[in-house]
Structure formats: structure tokens, C-alpha cells
C-alpha positions in Angstrom: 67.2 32.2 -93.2 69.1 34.7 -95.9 66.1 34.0 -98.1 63.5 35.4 -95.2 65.5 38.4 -94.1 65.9 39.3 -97.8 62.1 39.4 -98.2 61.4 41.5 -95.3 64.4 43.8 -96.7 61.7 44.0 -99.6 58.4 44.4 -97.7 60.3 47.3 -95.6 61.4 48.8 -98.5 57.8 48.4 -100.0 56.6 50.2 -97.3 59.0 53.2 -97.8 58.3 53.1 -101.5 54.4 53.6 -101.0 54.6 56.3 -97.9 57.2 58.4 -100.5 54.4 58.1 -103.6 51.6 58.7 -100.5 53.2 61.6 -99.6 54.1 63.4 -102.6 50.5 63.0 -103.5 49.3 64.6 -100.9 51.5 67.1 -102.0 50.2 67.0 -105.2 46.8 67.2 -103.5 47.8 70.1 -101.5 49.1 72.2 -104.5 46.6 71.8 -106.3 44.2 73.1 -103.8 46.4 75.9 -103.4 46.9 77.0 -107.3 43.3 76.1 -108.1 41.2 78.8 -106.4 37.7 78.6 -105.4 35.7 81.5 -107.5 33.2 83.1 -105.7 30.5 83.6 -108.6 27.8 85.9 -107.0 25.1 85.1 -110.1 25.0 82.0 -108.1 24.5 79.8 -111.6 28.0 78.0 -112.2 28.3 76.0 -108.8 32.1 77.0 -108.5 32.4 76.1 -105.4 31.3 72.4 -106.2 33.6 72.1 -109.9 36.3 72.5 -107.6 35.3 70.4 -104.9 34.7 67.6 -107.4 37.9 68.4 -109.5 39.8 67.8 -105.7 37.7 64.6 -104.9 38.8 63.3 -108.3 42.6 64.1 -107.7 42.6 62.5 -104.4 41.1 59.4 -106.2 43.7 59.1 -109.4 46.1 59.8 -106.4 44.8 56.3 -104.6 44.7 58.3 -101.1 41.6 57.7 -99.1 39.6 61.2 -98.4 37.3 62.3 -96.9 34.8 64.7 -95.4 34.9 65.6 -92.0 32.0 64.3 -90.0 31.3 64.9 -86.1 30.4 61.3 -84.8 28.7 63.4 -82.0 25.9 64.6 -84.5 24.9 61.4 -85.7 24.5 62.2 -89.7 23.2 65.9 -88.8 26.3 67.1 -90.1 26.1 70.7 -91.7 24.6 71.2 -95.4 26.3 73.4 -97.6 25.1 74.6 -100.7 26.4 78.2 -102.8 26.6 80.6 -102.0 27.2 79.5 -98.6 31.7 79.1 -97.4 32.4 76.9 -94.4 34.6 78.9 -92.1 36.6 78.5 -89.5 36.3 81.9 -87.0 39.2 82.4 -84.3 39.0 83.8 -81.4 40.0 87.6 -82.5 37.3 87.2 -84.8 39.6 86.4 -87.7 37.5 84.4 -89.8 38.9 81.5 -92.1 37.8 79.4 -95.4 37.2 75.7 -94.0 38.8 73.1 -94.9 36.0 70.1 -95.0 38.7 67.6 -95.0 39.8 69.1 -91.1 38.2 69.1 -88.1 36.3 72.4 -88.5 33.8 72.3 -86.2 33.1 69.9 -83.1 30.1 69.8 -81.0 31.3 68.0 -78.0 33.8 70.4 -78.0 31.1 73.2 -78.1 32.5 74.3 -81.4 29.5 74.7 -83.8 29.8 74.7 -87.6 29.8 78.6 -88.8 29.2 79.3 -92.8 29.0 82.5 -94.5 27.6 84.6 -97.0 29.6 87.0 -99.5 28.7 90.9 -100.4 27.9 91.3 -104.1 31.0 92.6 -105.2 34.1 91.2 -102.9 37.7 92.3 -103.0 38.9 88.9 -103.4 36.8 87.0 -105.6 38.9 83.8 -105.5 38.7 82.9 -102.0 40.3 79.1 -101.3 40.7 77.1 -98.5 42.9 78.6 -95.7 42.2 82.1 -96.9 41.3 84.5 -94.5 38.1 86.3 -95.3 38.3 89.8 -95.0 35.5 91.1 -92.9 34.3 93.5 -95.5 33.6 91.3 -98.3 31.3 89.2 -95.5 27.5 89.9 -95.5 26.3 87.5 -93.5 27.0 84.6 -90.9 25.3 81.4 -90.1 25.6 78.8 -87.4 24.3 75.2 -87.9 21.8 74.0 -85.4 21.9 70.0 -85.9 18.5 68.2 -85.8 17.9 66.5 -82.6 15.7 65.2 -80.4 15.5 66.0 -76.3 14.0 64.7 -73.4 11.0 66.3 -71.9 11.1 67.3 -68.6 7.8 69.0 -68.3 4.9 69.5 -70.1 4.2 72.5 -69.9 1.0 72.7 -69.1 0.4 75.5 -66.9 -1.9 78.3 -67.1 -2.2 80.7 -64.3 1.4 82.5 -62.7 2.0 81.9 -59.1 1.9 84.9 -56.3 3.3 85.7 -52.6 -0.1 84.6 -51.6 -0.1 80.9 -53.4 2.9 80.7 -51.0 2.1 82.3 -47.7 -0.7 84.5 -45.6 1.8 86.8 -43.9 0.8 90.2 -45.4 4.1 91.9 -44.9 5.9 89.8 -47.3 3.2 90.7 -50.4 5.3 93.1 -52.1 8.8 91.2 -51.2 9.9 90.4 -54.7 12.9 88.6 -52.9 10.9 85.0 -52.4 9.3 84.9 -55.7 12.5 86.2 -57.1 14.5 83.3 -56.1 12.0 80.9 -57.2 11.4 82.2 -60.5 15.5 81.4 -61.1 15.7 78.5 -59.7 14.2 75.5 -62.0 16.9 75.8 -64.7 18.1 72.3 -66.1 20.7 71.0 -68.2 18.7 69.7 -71.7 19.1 66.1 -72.3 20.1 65.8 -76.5 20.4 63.5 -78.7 21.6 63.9 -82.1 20.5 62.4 -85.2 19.6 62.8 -89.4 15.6 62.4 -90.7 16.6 58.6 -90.7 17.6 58.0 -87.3 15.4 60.7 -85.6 12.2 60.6 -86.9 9.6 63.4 -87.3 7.2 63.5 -84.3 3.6 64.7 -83.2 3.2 66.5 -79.9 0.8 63.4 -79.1 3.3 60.6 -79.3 5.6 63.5 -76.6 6.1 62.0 -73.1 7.4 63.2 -70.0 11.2 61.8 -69.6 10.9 60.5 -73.2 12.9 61.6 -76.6 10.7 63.9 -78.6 12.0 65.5 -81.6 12.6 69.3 -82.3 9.8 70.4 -84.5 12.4 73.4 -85.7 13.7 70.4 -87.9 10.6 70.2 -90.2 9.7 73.1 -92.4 5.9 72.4 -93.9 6.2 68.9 -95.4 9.7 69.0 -95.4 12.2 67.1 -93.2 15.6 68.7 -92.5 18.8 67.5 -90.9 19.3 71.3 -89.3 19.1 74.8 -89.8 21.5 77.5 -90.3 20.4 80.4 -87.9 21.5 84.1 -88.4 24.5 84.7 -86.1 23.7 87.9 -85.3 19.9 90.0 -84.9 19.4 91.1 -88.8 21.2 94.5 -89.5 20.3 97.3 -92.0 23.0 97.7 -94.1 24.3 101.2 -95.0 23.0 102.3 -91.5 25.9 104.7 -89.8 23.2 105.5 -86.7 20.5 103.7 -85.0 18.2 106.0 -86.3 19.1 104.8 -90.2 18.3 101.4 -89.7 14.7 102.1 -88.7 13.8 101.6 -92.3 10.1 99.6 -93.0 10.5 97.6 -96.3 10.7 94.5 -97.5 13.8 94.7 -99.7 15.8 91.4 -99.0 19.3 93.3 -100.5 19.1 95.8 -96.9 19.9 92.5 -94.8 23.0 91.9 -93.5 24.1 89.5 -90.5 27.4 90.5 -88.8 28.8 91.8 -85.2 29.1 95.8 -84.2 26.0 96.5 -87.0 22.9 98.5 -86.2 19.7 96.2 -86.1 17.5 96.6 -88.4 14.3 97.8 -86.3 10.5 100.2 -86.7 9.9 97.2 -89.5 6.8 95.3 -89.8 6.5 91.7 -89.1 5.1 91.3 -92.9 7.9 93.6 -94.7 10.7 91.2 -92.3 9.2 87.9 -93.3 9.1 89.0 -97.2 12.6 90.5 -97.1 13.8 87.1 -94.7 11.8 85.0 -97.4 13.6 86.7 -101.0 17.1 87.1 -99.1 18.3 83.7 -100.9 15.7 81.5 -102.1 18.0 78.9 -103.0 19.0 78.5 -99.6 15.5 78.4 -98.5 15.8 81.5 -95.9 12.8 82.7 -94.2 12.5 84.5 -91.1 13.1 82.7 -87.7 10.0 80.9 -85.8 9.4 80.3 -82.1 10.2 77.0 -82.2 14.1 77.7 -84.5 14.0 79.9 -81.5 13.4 77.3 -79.0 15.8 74.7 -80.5 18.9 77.2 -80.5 18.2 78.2 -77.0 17.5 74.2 -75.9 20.7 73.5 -77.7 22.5 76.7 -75.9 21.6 74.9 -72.4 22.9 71.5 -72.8 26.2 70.4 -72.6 26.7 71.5 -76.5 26.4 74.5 -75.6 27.1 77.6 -73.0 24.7 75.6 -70.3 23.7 79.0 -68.8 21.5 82.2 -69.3 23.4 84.4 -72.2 25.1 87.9 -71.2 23.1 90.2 -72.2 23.6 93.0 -75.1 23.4 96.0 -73.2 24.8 98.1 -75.9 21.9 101.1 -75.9 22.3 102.3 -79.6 21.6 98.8 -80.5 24.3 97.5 -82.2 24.6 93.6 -82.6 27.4 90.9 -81.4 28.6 93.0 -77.4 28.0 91.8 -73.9 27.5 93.5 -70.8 30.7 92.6 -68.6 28.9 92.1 -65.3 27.7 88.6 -65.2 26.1 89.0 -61.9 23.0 90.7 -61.2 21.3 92.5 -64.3 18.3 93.4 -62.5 18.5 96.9 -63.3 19.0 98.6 -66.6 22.5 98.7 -67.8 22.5 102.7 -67.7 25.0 102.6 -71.1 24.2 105.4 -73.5 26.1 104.6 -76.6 29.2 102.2 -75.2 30.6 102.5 -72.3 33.9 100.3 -72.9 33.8 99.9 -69.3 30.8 98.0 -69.0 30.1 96.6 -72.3 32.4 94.3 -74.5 32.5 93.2 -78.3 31.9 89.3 -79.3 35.3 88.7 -79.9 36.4 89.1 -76.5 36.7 86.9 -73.6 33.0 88.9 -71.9 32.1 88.9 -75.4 31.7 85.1 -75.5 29.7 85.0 -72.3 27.1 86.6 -74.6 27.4 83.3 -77.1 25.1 80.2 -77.1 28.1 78.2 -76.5 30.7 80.6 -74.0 33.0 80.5 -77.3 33.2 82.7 -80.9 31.5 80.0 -82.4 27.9 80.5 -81.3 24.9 82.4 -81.6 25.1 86.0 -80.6 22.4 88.7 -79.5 19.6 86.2 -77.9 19.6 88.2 -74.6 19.0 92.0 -74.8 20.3 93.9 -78.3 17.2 94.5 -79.5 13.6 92.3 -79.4 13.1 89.8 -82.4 9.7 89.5 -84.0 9.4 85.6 -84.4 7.3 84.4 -87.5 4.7 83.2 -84.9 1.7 84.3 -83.8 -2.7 83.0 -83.5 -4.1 81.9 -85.9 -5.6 84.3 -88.7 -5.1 87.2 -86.5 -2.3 89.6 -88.2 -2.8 92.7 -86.0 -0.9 95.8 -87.3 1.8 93.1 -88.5 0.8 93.9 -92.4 -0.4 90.8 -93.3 -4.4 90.4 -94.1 -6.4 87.3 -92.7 -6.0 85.7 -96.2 -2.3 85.4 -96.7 -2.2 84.8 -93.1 -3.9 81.5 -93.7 -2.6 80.8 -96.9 -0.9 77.6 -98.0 2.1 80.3 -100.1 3.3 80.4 -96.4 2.0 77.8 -94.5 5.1 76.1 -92.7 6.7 79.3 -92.6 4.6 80.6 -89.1 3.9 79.2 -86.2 1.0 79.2 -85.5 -0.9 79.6 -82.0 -4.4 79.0 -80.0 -6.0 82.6 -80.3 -8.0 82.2 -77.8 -4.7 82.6 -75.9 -4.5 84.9 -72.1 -1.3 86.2 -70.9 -1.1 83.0 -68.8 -2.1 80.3 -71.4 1.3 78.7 -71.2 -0.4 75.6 -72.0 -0.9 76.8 -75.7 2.7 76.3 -76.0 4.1 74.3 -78.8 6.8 71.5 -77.4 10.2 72.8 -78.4 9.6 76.4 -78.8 11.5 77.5 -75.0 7.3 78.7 -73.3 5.5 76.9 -71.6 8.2 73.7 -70.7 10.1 76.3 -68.1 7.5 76.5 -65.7 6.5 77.0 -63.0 5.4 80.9 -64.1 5.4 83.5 -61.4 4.4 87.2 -60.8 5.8 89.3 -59.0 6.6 92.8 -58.7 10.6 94.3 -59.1 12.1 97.0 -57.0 14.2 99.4 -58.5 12.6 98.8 -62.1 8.9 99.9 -61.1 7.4 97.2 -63.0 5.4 94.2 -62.3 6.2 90.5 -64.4 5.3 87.6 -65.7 8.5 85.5 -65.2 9.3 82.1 -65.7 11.6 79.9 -63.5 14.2 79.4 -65.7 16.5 82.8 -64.7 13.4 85.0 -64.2 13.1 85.4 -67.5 9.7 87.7 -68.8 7.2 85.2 -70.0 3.8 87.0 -71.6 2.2 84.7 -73.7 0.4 86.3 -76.8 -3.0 87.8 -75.9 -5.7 90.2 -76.9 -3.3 93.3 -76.9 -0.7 91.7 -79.3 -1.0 88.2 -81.0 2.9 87.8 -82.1 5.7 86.7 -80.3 9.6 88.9 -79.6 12.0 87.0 -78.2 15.4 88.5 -76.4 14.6 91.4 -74.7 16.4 95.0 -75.2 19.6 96.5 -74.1 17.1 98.0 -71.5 15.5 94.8 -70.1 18.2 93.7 -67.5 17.6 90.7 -65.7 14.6 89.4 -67.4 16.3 89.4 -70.8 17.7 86.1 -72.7 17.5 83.3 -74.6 14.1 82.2 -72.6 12.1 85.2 -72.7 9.2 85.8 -74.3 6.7 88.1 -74.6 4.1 89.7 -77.1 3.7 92.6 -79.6 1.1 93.2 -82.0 3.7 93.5 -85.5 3.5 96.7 -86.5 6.6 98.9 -87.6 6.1 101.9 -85.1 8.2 99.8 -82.4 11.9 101.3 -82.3 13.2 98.4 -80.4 12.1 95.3 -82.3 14.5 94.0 -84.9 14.0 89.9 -86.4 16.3 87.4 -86.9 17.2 84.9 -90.3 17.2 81.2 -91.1 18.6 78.3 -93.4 17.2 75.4 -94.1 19.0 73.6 -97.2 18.5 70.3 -98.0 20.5 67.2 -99.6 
């Protein structure tokens, strides 16, 4: 009996042995991330960011703990990619914004928490960031949220091509003009998005003709040419001029990429050309693969934005009139009428870090997507085929393979009403029913959609690309399911565009 009680005397004190040596590794760990700080080389050609990381993952392995990476279960392998120059970050709900840990939970999608990354200016005050730092908002030039790959269930086809009237409802002549009836049914067919999560392996690339109604069909945002992605990092924030100190200064139309910048209370960058945005969205970090955004990014941000990863509602919209990016109107009930704000009226418009501030978020926190309902239009890198407009472009380069994969591209035989040249995924023609009606108080006749009345024009003969958004001015038919059309030239003072990501392995 002595013999057994002395041997579990030495398996307890075994076990207090290895937690002591456990723990001061993890100590050891711990200091060393601490002393060892992660450089933030902006020539982009040491990888210091990754000597680190690998100088860590080889501590943690002389130390014998077991570490690793945070993954989201929920995503199903369509965790975020990170590649220099792009920092993980954590963003609180002041808007302090944090260097990730990767070993932490630093993002969570069932929690609505999505994965934020940014981008350092050229020259930062601190150029040895490490994990745990706060990043001072100055030294940021950009932010990022990642928009997993997925696949969703159709719930229509969208195959519709006329707009319904008062008189595809009823004879009674009084109630023509009486907005009221179309008005409710042009709100009314909103639906939480069914999603599932997954990498290239698990969720497959797709053609529209293997799509079914009430099947899984995946995003086409998650393939870029002849390359498969496992997500896309999508400007935060409508693309900002920096330098600008007035709305007037970022009406600028060039092409140079080192103007962009992607951050909250900025003005957008607008009166630019859908060719002079694509080339400076294309050269702003080629590494990265950045290009400007394309209906269909756009319609898997806003599908994502109304499941249950996301906000599950029409975005607040930016109703700040000097357009500025990252506020929220505070009244969340009817925006059927313009905001009235010149400049901010603190009364009735709110920044993103604030609880109204969030409503205007893809996901009702800090961590989403910001300025996809009012702010300013975006241009989308989408348009018919071979038909550039005043955009800049020429037929040629239009169709050429340099930038095939990088535009959507659409019927051009297209009519206002063609919703049934949609692409699946890209947020047009799947939120039928489409109605017209006219709206008192705005003196204005629309196209709307039945998914929050949003304005849905589809590209015709009077402009061949697609905006997104809406203004600061477009009330009620703003958000992240309007759509409309614009033929891509640079004299339009309220069209900015937006940025995009797509790393790989």
C-alpha cells in the first residue's frame, strides 16, 4: 500500500514539475514576443513580419508547448490570408485599433465579429509595431475586412424583366399615384441569406448552370479570372483622397494609386473616371492583388451583411452631405426624404465608432463594412460588354485579356428592366419582384426592388456601368441593395469607388 501511495506522490509531483517548466515557457514565449518587435519594413522586400512569426513558432516548439493559429470552426478553412504588408488587428469599440494576436480569438464570425487587417502609411511613427500595440490612427492608411468564401442558397432566380405598377395590382384609378401600396410591397420580400462556409476544397467553384433554386451555389466573388480564392479583403471604408481638407480637394481625376487611402471621417475620393479608379485600385499593392471592387464582391459583402453573420438588416445610411466616409444618420426609421444635413449636424448624424455609428456596419458592430448605404455612389468594375462610355477605357483594353477577371462583365443589350441579365451573387436581379412607383415628397419616380425599396436601374443605353450605395442625398432608397447606372466618366461629383484583396496561399 506505502509503495502505491508513494508513486502517486511522484506522478503528482510530476505533474507540478511539468505545469512549472509549461509555464515559465510560456513566459519565455511571451517575453520574447514582447522584446522582439515586429518591424514594419515599408520596401515590402524583407518579410519582417513573417522572420518573426517563424522565429516565435520555433520558440514555442524548443519550448515543447503546443501552438497554434487561431481558426474560426464557423468558416470552415476560409480563415483570413495575411500576407505584408497587411497587420491583423483587433478594433474596439472606441475605435482604438490593436495589433492581433493570431494565437487569440481575434475575430469570430458567429459572433458577428469579422477579421479586420490594415495597411501602414509610408513613413509611421512607430515603425516596430508588435502584438498588443495599439496602432495609432495616423500611421494607418488603410483598412480591410475579410469576406470568407461561401456558398448560399438561392431563393430566386432572378429572372425578371419588366417592374410591377398600381395597375398590375388593381383598376381603381384613384389609387394610381398612391405610392403607399407599391411602397409597402417593394419592402417587404427581404430574407435572411442562408450561408455556408467553406475553402476552394470543400466549396467548389460553380457555373451559373449547375445554380438551383433552394440549392447551394457558390459566390462567384471567390474566383478572380482563373484563380480560386478562399476570400477577399474588401475596403472598409468608400476610397478617400488623401491630403484632401474639403470635399472639393478630393475631386481629383488620376490614376495615381499613392492618393488612396481607406479610413473613417475622410473625404471620398470622387469626379474620377472609372478607368483612372481601376488603374489606381489595380497599382495600389500588387502584391496583394488589389483591384477595384466588382458587382458581384459587392453582392457577396451585402449577401454576407444579411445573414445571421452579419447586421441581418438594411444599413444606416451615411447622410453626411460633405461626403465624408465611416457616419450614420441616427434615425433608423423612415429615410424617405433627404437627410437635409449640410456639413454635420451632430444631431442627426453620428461617426462609426458610436453606438448609431454601428447601425451603419455590415454587421451592427465596429467590425464591419462601412459606407454601403448613402456616403457617396461607388463605380463597380462592372459594366456590358465592350462598351466603355465616357468611363476612359477604349473598346480594346475593355476586351482585353490584361484585365479580363478584373470586370464584370454584362448583356449590352441590357433595358432598365433586364433584371434577368443579372449575374447570380451580385445583390440584382435575386431581390425581386421589381416595382415602379412614384414617391411623394421627393418628386421622383423609381425603379425599386423589394428588398427595402431599394433603387434598382439596371445598366442601359444611357449609362452601361454600375454605382452601388446611393448618396448622402438618396434617403430611403439607398443601401447595400441598390443599384443603378452611370456612364463612367469623371464629371460626376458624387461617385467615389471602393478597394479589394484577394491574396492567396
Amino acid at each position: 500500500m506505502k509503495k502505491v501511495i508513494k508513486n502517486n506522490y511522484k506522478f503528482i509531483l510530476g505533474i507540478i514539475l511539468g505545469l512549472v517548466i509549461s509555464v515559465s515557457s510560456v513566459y519565455a514565449v511571451e517575453a520574447y514576443i514582447e522584446s522582439n518587435k515586429v518591424s514594419y519594413d515599408n520596401s515590402k522586400s524583407k518579410g519582417s513580419y513573417k522572420e518573426v512569426q517563424s522565429s516565435i513558432d520555433e520558440l514555442y516548439e524548443r519550448s515543447g508547448i503546443h501552438k497554434e493559429k487561431w481558426i474560426d470552426k464557423t468558416l470552415n478553412g476560409a480563415d483570413p490570408v495575411l500576407k505584408d504588408p497587411l497587420i491583423p488587428v483587433e478594433i474596439k469599440p472606441n475605435g482604438d485599433v490593436y495589433y492581433a494576436n493570431l494565437n487569440s480569438e481575434w475575430y469570430n464570425y458567429s459572433e458577428k465579429r469579422w477579421a479586420n487587417a490594415v495597411i501602414l502609411v509610408d513613413n509611421p511613427s512607430n515603425t516596430n509595431y508588435s502584438v498588443g500595440d495599439h496602432i495609432l490612427e495616423d500611421d494607418i492608411e488603410s483598412y480591410f475586412v475579410w469576406i470568407p468564401r461561401y456558398q448560399y442558397k438561392i431563393w430566386d432566380m432572378g429572372n425578371y424583366n419588366k417592374a410591377i405598377t398600381l395597375n398590375d395590382l388593381t383598376d381603381s384609378a384613384e389609387k394610381l399615384n398612391d405610392d403607399t401600396t407599391l411602397w409597402k410591397l417593394a419592402g417587404s420580400n427581404s430574407k435572411l441569406i442562408d450561408i455556408k462556409f467553406g475553402n476552394i476544397e470543400n466549396t467548389p467553384k460553380m457555373n451559373e448552370s449547375e445554380a438551383s433554386l433552394n440549392e447551394y451555389y457558390t459566390h462567384p466573388a471567390f474566383t478572380l479570372g482563373n484563380k480560386d480564392l478562399n476570400g477577399i479583403w474588401v475596403g472598409k471604408f468608400e476610397t478617400g483622397y488623401k491630403g484632401a481638407n474639403s470635399k472639393e480637394s478630393a475631386e481629383v481625376n488620376e490614376e495615381e494609386p499613392t492618393s488612396v487611402i481607406i479610413k473613417p471621417d475622410v473625404y471620398s475620393w470622387r469626379s474620377v473616371s472609372v478607368k483612372n479608379a481601376f488603374t489606381a485600385s489595380y497599382n495600389y499593392e500588387r502584391i496583394l492583388d488589389s483591384h477595384m471592387l466588382k458587382n458581384t464582391e459587392w453582392g457577396a459583402v451585402a449577401y454576407l451583411s444579411h445573414s445571421e453573420y452579419g447586421i441581418g438588416n438594411n444599413v444606416n445610411v451615411n447622410n453626411y452631405s460633405n461626403y465624408k466616409t465611416g457616419y450614420s444618420a441616427t434615425a433608423n426609421a423612415d429615410q424617405r426624404t433627404y437627410p437635409g444635413v449640410i456639413g454635420i449636424d451632430t444631431a442627426t448624424t453620428k461617426l462609426w465608432n458610436s453606438p448609431t455609428g454601428y447601425l451603419a456596419s455590415t454587421t451592427g458592430n465596429i467590425s464591419g463594412v462601412y459606407d454601403m448605404s448613402g456616403g457617396a455612389y461607388e463605380f463597380m468594375a462592372s459594366c456590358f460588354e465592350d462598351t466603355p462610355m465616357d468611363s476612359g477605357f477604349d473598346k480594346e483594353t475593355l476586351s482585353s485579356e490584361m484585365i479580363k477577371g478584373y470586370i464584370d462583365r454584362y448583356n449590352k443589350n441590357s433595358t432598365v428592366n433586364s433584371y434577368n441579365y443579372r449575374i447570380l451573387g451580385d445583390a440584382t436581379g435575386e431581390l425581386g419582384p421589381f416595382y415602379y412607383y412614384l414617391e411623394s415628397g421627393v418628386g421622383g419616380a423609381y425603379f425599386s426592388s423589394s428588398w427595402y425599396s431599394s433603387i434598382a436601374y439596371f445598366p442601359h443605353i444611357s449609362g452601361s456601368w454600375f454605382v452601388r450605395s446611393g448618396e448622402c442625398y438618396t434617403g430611403s432608397g439607398s443601401g447595400q441593395f441598390l443599384f443603378t447606372y452611370n456612364s463612367g466618366g469623371s464629371s460626376f461629383q458624387s461617385v467615389s469607388f471602393r478597394l479589394a484583396l484577394s491574396p492567396t496561399n
